[in-house]
C-alpha positions in Angstrom: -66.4 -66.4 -89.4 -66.0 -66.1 -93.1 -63.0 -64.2 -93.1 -61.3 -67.6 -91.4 -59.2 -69.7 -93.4 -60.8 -73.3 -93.4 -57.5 -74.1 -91.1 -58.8 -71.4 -88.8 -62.0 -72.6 -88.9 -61.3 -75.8 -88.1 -59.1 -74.9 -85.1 -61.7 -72.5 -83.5 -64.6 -75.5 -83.6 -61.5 -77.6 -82.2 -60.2 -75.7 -79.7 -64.7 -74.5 -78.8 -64.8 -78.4 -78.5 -62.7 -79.1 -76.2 -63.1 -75.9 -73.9 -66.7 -77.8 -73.9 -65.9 -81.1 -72.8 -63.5 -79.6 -70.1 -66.5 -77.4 -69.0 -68.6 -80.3 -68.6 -66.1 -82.4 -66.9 -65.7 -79.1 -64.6 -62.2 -78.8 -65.6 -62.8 -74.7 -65.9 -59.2 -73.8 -65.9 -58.6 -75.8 -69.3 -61.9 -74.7 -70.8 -60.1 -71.1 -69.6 -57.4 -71.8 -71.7 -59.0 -73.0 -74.9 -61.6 -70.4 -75.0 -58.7 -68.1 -74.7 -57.0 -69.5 -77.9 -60.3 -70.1 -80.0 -61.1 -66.0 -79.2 -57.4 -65.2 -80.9 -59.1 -67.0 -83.9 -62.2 -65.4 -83.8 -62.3 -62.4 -81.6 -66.0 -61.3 -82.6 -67.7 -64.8 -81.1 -70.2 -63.8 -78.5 -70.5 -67.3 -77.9 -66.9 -68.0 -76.8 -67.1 -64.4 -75.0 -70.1 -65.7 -72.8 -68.8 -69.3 -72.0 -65.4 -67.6 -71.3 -67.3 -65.5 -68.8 -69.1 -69.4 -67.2 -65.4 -70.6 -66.7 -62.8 -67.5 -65.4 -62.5 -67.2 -61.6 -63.0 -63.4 -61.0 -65.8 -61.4 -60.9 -63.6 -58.9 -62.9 -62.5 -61.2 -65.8 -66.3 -62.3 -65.7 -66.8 -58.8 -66.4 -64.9 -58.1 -68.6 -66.0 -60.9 -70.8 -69.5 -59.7 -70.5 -68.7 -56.4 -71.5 -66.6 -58.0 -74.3 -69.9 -59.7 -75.9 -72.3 -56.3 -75.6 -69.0 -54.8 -77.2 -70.0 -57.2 -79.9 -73.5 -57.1 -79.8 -75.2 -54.3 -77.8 -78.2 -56.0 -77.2 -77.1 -59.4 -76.2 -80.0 -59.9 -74.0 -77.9 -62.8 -72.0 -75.0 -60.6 -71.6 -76.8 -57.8 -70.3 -78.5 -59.7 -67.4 -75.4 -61.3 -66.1 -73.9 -58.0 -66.7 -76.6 -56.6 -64.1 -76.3 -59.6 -61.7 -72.5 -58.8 -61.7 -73.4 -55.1 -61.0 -75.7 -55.3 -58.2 -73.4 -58.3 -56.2 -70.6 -55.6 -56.6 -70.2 -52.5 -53.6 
């Protein structure tokens, strides 16, 4: 995050924020959205690449996500076990 601008910065804890409070208030499809827009910030958060993962509606784009953070950080211990969850559900 240190290659961000402090307006950058300040947009990706905004936008991380509010993806939050629609999360908790179990509105997933805004969280979707603001995840989405706080990643073209900062494409190289695991963080955002996980919760993005708790909040899309496919077992594809949940996927992807996961695969997105070991891309990241190959031994994201989190990632890997919802990775293998995801696996073994799938035919």
């Amino acid at each position: 995050m240190n290659d961000l601008s402090n307006e950058e910065r300040e947009e990706f804890i905004r936008l991380c924020q509010a993806a939050h409070a629609a999360t908790v208030a179990g509105r997933n499809h805004d969280a979707h959205l603001y995840f989405r827009e706080a990643i073209k910030i900062f494409p190289l958060s695991t963080n955002v690449w996980l919760w993005l993962a708790k909040v899309v509606d496919t077992e594809e784009d949940r996927r992807v996500a996961l695969e997105n953070v070991l891309a990241i950080d190959p031994n994201h211990k989190e990632a890997r076990r919802r990775l293998a969850e995801i696996n073994r559900r799938s035919p």
